[in-house]
C-alpha positions, 0 to 999 in steps of 0.5 A: 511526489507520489503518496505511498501505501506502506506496511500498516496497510498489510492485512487490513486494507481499509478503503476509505482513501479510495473513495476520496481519490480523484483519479481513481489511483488505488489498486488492491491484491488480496491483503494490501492496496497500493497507489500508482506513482505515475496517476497520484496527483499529490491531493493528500485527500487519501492520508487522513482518510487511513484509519492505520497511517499506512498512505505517506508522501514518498519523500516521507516514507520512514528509512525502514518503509522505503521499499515500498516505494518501488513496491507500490510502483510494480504491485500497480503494473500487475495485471492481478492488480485491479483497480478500486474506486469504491470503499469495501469492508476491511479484512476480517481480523483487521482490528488485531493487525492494525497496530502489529509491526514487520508484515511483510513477510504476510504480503500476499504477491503475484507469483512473479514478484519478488519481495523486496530487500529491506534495509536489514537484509542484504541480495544474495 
């Protein structure tokens, strides 16, 4: 059971779990990180270290988060998507996105992915 990177992370983006991953499984984009499902080893080591409570078991991820579970595993086969091993500053106005709701529309995404449908909307 992979951990997982949900919405809390969205425009804040600290990177303390990073630093205490043992398999270097983080990987960021301008204003999220993700975990590589198929490198997690499960360790736990990367949940206490998030400030946000962003980074949750995949058989914990709250109903209305569970699209980030597929999420995790596209945004850490992109290209664009590189690797970090070593902790960065937060974004700049990570204090006032820190306990704000619904970011995913903020999600900045490579051009060829699609955000995903939430449990309130419904594909076309």
């Amino acid at each position: 059971m992979p951990f997982v990177v949900t919405e809390s992370c969205i425009q804040c983006k600290y990177t303390d779990c990073v630093t205490v991953c043992p398999m270097d499984c983080f990987l960021e984009g301008p204003n999220f990180l993700v975990i590589h499902p198929d490198e997690c080893i499960d360790c736990s080591m990367c949940v206490a270290e998030c400030p946000v409570g962003a980074i949750v078991g995949e058989h914990e991820v709250p109903p209305d988060q569970r699209h980030f579970i597929e999420l995790n595993r596209t945004l850490s086969a992109h290209p664009d998507w590189k690797r970090i091993t070593a902790s960065k500053p937060p974004l700049p106005e990570h204090e006032q996105w820190a306990t704000v709701r619904d970011k995913l529309p903020l999600l900045q995404l490579p051009d060829a992915v699609t955000p995903p449908l939430t449990d309130g909307q419904q594909e076309r």
